[in-house]
C-alpha positions in Angstrom: 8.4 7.4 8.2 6.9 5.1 5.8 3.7 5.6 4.2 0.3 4.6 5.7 -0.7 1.2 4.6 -4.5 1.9 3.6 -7.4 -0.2 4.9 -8.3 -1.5 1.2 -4.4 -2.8 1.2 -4.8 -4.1 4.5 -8.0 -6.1 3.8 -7.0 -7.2 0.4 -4.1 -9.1 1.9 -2.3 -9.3 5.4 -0.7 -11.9 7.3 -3.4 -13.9 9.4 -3.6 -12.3 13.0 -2.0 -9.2 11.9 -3.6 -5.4 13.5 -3.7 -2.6 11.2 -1.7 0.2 12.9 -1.9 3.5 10.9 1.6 5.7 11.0 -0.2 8.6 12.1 -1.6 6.6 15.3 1.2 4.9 16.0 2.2 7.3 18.9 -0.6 6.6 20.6 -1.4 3.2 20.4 2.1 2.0 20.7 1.4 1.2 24.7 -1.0 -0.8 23.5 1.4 -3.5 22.3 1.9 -6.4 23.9 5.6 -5.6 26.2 6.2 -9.6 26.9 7.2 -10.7 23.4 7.9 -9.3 20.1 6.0 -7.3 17.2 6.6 -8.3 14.0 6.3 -4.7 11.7 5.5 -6.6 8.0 4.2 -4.3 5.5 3.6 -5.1 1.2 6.6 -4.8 -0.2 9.3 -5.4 3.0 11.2 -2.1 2.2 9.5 0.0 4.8 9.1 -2.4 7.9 13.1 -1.6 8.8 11.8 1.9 9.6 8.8 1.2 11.4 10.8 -1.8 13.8 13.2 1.1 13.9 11.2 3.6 15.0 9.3 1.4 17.3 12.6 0.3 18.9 13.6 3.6 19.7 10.5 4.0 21.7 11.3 0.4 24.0 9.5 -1.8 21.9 10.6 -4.9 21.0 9.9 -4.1 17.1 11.6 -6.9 14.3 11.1 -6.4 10.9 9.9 -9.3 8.7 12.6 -10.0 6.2 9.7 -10.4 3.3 6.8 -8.4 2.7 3.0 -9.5 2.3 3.6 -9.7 -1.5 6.4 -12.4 -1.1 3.8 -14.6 0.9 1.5 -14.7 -1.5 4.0 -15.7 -4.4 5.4 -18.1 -2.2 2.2 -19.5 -1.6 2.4 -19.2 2.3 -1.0 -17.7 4.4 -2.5 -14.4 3.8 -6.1 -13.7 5.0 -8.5 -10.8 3.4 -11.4 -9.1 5.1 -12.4 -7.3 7.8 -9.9 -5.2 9.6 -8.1 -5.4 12.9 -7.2 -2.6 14.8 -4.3 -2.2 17.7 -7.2 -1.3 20.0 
C-alpha cells in the first residue's frame, strides 16, 4: 500500500469536499463509502492513487484514480481548499 497521507498534508491542501481516509483505517471504514456512485482516490503526487483505487476495487468498490495529484491542481491553478479535516465517518 501507499503511505498514509498525514493530517498536516491533508489540511495544507486537498481537493474541496474531499474525506481524509488513513490507510490503516481503510478496512474499516471502507463500508462507509458511498456504493451508488464512484470514489475518486486523489492523493499529492498521483503516483499512489492507482493502488489505493486498486485496492479499493478489489474489495467491490467503485474506486477511480485521479489522473493528477493535489500538487498538479494547485500549479494548474484549479481548486484546492486548506483547513479543518474531514473524516470518512
Amino acid at each position: 500500500m501507499a503511505r498514509e497521507v498525514t493530517q498536516e498534508a491533508f489540511a495544507a491542501g486537498h481537493v474541496p469536499g474531499a474525506l481524509l481516509m488513513p490507510l490503516r483505517s481503510a478496512p474499516t471504514q471502507c463500508g462507509e463509502l458511498p456504493a451508488d456512485r464512484p470514489v475518486y482516490v486523489i492523493r499529492a503526487g498521483g503516483n499512489h492513487s492507482m493502488t489505493v483505487a486498486d485496492w479499493m476495487n478489489s474489495r467491490g468498490i467503485d474506486a477511480r484514480s485521479a489522473a493528477d495529484g493535489t500538487s498538479v491542481r494547485v500549479r494548474g491553478g484549479r481548486p484546492v481548499a486548506a483547513g479543518p479535516i474531514g473524516h470518512a465517518a
